[in-house]
N, C-alpha and C positions, 0 to 999 in steps of 0.2 A: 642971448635972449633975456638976461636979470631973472630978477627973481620974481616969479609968480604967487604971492601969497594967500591966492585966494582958491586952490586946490586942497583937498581934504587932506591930502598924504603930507602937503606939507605942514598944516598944524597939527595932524599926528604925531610926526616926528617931535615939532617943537613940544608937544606936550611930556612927552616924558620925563623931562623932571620930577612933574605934579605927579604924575602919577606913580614913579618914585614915593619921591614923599609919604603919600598916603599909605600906600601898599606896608611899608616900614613902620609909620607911625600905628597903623590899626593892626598889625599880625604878629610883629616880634612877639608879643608875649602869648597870644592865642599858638603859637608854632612852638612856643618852648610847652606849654600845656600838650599839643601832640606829643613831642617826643616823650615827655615824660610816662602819657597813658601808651604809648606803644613799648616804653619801657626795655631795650633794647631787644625786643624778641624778635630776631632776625639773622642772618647769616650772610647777605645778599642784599643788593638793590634791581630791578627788575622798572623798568620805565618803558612805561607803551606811550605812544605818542605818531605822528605824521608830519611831515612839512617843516614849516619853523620851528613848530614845537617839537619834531624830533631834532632840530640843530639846539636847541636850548639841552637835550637831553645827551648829548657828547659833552656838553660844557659838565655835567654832572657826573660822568663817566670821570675825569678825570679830577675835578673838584673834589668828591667824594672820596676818591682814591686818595687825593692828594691830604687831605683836611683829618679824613674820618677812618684810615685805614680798609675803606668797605670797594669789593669787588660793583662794579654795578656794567649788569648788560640792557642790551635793547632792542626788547619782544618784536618779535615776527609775527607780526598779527597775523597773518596767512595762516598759520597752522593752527591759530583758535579760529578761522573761520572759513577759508574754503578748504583746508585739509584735515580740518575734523581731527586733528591731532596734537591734542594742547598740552605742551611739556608737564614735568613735573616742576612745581615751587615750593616744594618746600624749604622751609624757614627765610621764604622770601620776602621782601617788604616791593609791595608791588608800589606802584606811583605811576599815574598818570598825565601828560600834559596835554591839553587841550584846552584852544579859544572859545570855539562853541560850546563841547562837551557833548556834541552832536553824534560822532563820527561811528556809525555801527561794530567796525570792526574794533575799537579800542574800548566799546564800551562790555563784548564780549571777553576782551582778556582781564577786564575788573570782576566781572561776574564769574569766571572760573578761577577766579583766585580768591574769590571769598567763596566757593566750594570747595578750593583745597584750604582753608581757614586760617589763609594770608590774610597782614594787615594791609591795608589799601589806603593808599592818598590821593586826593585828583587835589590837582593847579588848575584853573579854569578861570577864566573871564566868565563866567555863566553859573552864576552856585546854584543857580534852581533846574541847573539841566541832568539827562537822564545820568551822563556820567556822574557827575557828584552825588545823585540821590543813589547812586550805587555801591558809593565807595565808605569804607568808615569817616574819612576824616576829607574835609575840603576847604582846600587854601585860597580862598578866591584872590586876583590880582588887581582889582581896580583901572581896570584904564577904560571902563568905560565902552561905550558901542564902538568900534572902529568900522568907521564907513569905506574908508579908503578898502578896495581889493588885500592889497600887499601889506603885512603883515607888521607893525611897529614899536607901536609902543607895549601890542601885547607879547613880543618876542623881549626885550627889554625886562620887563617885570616879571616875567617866565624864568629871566635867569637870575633876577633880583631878588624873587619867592625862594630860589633850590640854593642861594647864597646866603642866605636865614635860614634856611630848613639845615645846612649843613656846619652852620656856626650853633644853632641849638644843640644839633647833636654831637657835636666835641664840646659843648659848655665851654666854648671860647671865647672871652668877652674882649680880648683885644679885634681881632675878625668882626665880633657882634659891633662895633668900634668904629672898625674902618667900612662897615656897611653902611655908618648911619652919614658918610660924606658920598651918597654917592649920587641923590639929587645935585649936587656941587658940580662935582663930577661931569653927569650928565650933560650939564647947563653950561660948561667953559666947553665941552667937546661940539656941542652942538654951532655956540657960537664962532670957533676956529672955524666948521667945516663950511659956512655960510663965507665964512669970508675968501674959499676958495672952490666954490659950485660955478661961476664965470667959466673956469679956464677947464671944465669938462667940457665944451663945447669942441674943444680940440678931437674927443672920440666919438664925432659923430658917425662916424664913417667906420666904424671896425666894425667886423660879423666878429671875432673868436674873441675870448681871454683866457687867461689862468689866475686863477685868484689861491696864494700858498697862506698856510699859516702851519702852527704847531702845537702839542700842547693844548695848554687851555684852549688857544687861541684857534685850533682844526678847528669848533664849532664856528667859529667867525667865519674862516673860507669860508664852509657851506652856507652861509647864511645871506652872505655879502654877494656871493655866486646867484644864489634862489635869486635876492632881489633884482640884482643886474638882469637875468633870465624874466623875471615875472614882470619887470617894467619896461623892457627894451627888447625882447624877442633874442637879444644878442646868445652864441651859446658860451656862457662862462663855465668853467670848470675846475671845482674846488679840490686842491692835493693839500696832503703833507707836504711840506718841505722836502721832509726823506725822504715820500714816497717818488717826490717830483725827477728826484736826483736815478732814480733806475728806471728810469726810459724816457717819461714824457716831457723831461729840458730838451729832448733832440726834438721838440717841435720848435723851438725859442729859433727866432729869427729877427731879424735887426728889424727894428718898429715895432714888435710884436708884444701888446702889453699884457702887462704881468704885476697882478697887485700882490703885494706884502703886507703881511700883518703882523709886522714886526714892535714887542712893549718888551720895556726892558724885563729881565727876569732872567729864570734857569735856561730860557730855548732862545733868548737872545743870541747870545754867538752865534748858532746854527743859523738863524735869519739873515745876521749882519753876514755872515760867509754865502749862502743865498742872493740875498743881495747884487754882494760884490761880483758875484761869477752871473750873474744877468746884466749887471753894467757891462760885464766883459763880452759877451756877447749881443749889446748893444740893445736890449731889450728895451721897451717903453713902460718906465716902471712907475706903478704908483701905489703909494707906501700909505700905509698906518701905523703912525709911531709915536713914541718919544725921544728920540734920541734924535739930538740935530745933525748929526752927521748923514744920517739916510734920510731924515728929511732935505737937506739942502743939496742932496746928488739923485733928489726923486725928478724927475718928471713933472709928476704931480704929490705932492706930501700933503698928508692929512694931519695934524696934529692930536694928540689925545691930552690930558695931565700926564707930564711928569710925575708926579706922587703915587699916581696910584697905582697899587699894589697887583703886581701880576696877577694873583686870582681873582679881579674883580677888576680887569681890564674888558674881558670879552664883553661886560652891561657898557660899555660906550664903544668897544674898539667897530660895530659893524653899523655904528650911524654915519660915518662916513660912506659906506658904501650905499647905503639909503637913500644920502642926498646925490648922492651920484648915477644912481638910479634911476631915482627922479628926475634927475636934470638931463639926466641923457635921452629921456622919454619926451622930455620937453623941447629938446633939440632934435627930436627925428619928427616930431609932429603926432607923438601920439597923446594919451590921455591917461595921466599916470594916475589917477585916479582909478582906471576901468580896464587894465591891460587886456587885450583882448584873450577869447579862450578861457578866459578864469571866471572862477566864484566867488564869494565871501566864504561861504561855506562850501567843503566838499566832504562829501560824506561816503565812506568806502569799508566794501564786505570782505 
């Protein structure tokens, strides 16, 4: 069907550079000021969040880990709101992600943590909303109203904001560095994935997927999963790698696709061996990569930079899946702007 560019979701997507851009240019130094007034007093990272913004918040689960030596889990809003039984945090640095800043049950676990006299952070697309006027410290992300349903460029800058929030807090200016190419970045990954949304057309016809990744990169599956889901009704299903491998490769069957989120790094091998045991099983695979060799045995290959550095592949590795998303919703006749059943906003107790 080519390409439709007069759809909101699609110059959401393309916007992400800019909004890159800005988000970096206006916060690097306002987030190095946080860290300093929070002053290491913490033990712990605690991130409440929903949706995309909780797939941005696994990316921080193991960024943090990886970067800042800090454990970081992620809150169960249910028990600060219908079970009335809100753990204990102390010397925890609570952090909230949220688009609207809307959502009741997340804005209850900021306000019980500054009862137990936690520092608090909210991300938000929305700095004048209740979550940020609740939190001590708020990192707004700049992308602007997103009209589109599905989720883009504010997932993107979600994970572009906790990629500066966690290069402040190790005072690493090689990272603080490789942050400031990632408008670049963005802008070469977007244009690969354009030059290969034509040949989605091929899945128009699939109900199931499996979307793997690992690592940094688990938040992608889930993320690239949600959109596949939120634009095309289709039910994708985001694993581990490792997880995939103790039981649910006995669903893999000859045709049956199966996206990879494979950039080079530490969990490379484990993807390239992944991989290679789905060719063998004749799976319909299609890859996010860098690496030409599973590009050119994909199915479908999605290209990302070569250069960039594993922990700050997940801010481009799931616009692929995006435009795929989109295109797929475009090839079954729906309106990827409006997926049916959804909101912009959903707000949950």
């Amino acid at each position: 069907m080519g390409i439709n560019q007069k759809d909101r979701l699609f110059q959401e997507i393309n916007q992400q550079p800019a909004v890159a851009e800005e988000l970096i240019n206006q916060e690097f130094g306002k987030i190095e000021t946080i860290v300093n007034e929070i002053n290491g007093d913490f033990d712990y990272v605690l991130i409440a969040a929903r949706g995309s913004s909780d797939n941005a918040a696994r990316y921080a689960q193991y960024l943090f880990g990886l970067n800042n030596q800090l454990q970081v889990a992620l809150a169960t809003p249910s028990l600060f709101t219908l079970y009335s039984s809100s753990p204990q945090l102390h010397k925890a640095l609570v952090i909230s992600i949220s688009q609207s800043g809307m959502s009741p049950d997340i804005i209850q676990i900021i306000k019980n943590a500054n009862q137990q006299k936690c520092k608090t952070i909210c991300i938000t697309n929305n700095a004048d909303s209740p979550l940020a006027n609740e939190s001590d410290f708020t990192i707004p992300i700049y992308a602007g109203e997103e009209k589109a349903v599905a989720a883009t460029k504010s997932y993107s800058a979600s994970l572009v904001a906790l990629a500066m929030l966690s290069a402040a807090l190790a005072k690493d200016k090689n990272f603080q560095a490789q942050i400031q190419h990632i408008p670049t970045y963005l802008k070469t990954t977007i244009e690969s994935a354009l030059e290969k949304v034509d040949q989605v057309q091929r899945y128009r016809y699939i109900e199931n997927c499996a979307v793997l990744g690992r690592g940094l990169n688990y938040a992608t599956a889930f993320e690239v999963a949600l959109k596949v889901k939120e634009l095309t009704g289709i039910n994708a299903i985001p694993y581990s790698s490792a997880d995939f491998r103790h039981g649910p490769i006995a669903t893999v069957y000859r045709g049956f696709p199966v996206f990879v989120i494979a950039p080079k790094g530490k969990v490379f091998g484990d993807m390239q061996q992944m991989f290679n045991d789905l060719k063998t099983l004749q799976a319909e695979t299609i890859s996010i990569s860098n690496d030409d060799k599973i590009l050119a045995n994909s199915n479908l290959g999605f290209r990302i930079p070569t250069e960039i550095p594993e922990t700050l592949s997940p801010v481009v590795s799931a616009i692929p899946g995006q435009f795929f998303g989109r295109q797929l919703a475009i090839e079954k006749g729906l309106n990827p702007d409006k997926p049916e059943g959804l909101h912009k906003v959903t707000e949950t107790i």
